[in-house]
C-alpha positions in Angstrom: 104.7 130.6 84.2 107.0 130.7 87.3 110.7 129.2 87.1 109.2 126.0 89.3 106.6 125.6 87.1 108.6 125.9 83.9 111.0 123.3 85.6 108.2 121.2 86.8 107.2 120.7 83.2 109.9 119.9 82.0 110.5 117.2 84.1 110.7 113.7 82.3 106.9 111.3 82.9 108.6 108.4 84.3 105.3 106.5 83.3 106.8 107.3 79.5 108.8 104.3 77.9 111.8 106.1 77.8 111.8 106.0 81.5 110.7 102.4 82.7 110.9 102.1 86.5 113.5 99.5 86.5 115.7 101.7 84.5 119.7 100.9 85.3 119.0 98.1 87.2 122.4 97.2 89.3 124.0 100.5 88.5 122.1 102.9 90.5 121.4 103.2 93.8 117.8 103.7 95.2 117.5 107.0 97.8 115.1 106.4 100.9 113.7 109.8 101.7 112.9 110.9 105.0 111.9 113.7 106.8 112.6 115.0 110.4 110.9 117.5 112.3 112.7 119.3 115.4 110.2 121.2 117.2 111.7 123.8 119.7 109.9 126.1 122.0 112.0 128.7 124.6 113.3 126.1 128.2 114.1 128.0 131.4 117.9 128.3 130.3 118.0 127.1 126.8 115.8 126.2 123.9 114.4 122.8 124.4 113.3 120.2 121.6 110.9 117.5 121.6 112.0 113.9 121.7 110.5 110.3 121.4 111.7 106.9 122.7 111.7 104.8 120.0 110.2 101.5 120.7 108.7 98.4 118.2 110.3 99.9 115.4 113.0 97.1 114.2 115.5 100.6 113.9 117.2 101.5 117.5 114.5 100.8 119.7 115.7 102.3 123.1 116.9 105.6 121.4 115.5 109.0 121.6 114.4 110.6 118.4 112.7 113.8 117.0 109.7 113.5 114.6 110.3 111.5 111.5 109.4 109.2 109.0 109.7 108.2 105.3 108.2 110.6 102.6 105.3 108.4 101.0 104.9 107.9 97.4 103.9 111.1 95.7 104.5 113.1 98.7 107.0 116.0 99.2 109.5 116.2 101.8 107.3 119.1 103.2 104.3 117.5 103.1 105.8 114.2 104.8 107.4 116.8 108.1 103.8 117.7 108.5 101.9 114.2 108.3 104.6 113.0 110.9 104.5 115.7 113.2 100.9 115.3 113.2 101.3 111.4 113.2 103.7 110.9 115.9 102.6 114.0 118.4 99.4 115.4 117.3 100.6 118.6 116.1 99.9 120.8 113.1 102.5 122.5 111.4 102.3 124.9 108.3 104.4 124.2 105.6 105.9 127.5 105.8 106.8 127.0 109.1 108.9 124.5 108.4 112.4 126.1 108.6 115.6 124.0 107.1 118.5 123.2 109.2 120.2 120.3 107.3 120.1 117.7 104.3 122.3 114.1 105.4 122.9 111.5 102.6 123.9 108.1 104.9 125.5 105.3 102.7 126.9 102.4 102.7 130.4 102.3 100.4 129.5 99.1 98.8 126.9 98.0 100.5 123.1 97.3 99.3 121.5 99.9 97.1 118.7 100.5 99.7 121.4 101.7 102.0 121.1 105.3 100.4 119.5 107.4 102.7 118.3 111.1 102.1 117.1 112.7 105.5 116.0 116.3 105.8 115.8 117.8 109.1 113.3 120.9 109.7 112.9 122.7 112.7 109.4 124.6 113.4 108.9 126.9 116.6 104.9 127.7 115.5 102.3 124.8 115.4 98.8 123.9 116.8 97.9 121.6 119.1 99.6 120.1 122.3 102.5 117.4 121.6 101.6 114.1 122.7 102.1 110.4 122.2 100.8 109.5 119.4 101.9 105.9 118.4 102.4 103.6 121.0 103.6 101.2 119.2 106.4 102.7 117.9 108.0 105.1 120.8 107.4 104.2 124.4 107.8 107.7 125.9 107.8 111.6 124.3 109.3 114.7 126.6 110.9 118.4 126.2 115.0 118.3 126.7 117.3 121.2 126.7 119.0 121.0 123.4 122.3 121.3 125.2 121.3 118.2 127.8 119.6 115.8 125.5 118.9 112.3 126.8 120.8 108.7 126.4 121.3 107.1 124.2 119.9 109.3 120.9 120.2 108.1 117.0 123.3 109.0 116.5 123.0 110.8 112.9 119.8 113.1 114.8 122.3 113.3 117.5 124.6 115.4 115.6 122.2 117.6 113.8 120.9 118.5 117.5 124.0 119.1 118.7 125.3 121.6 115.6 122.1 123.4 116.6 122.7 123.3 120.1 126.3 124.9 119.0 124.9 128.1 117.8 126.7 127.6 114.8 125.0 127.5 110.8 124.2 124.4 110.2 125.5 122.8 106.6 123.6 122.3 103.7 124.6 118.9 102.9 126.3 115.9 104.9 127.8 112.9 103.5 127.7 110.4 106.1 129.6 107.0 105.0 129.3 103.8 107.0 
């Protein structure tokens, strides 16, 4: 048995009773997961990524974004990078081409337990397919920017993951970002 395997079963059922789903209630907070997708290709001068303008969303409308969305029930963060990209722009990305730049954990000090946010960024430079607006009722407008000349105004926390790859410089594994 692999070592993911061995640690996969041993990993508690959380349908047993020792584990009911309202376990610590009040004292823990709850982690949205989400997963982002940068897709770069080669730009005349510099590499250039694919944004959206997000629109009819209830979260920064008017902002430019990469690919992302909330990992489902049941679903990996991989598996969540590839639905979106192919959700939101039509493209289909392997799982092993999925390359990690960054983990960010936003919180709120204090604030409501659904304020814990776990994002993951990828970046993927190999897919199939043609980007293209996929859902119109959720991003007005999707276009290629230089990484290193990248539209107003963009969600701030995928604003500074674009512009430490931008930099040239590794990326961390893990950011705290505190409200």
């Amino acid at each position: 048995m692999s070592s993911l395997a061995s640690r996969s079963a041993r990993l508690p059922d959380v349908t047993d009773a020792r584990y009911p789903l309202d376990d610590h209630p009040g004292r823990r907070t709850l982690l949205v997961a989400a997963a982002y997708v940068v897709l770069c290709r080669p730009g005349d001068h510099h590499h250039e990524v694919l944004l959206q303008l997000r629109r009819g969303t209830g979260y920064l409308d008017g902002h430019w974004a990469t690919l992302a969305g909330h990992v489902d029930p049941g679903e990996s963060v991989h598996e969540a990078a590839v639905r979106e990209a192919a959700e939101e722009a039509g493209v289909s990305i392997k799982p092993d081409d999925l390359v990690p730049l960054t983990t960010i954990h936003r919180f709120e000090r204090g604030g409501p337990a659904v304020e814990q946010r776990v994002d993951v960024f990828f970046s993927a430079t190999r897919w199939a397919g043609v980007p293209n607006l996929r859902e119109i009722g959720k991003a007005a407008a999707m276009g290629w920017f230089p990484i290193d000349e990248l539209p107003e105004p963009v969600v701030p926390h995928e604003r500074l993951v674009l512009e430490m790859l931008a930099s040239g410089r590794p990326l961390p594994a893990v950011l705290s970002l505190p409200s």
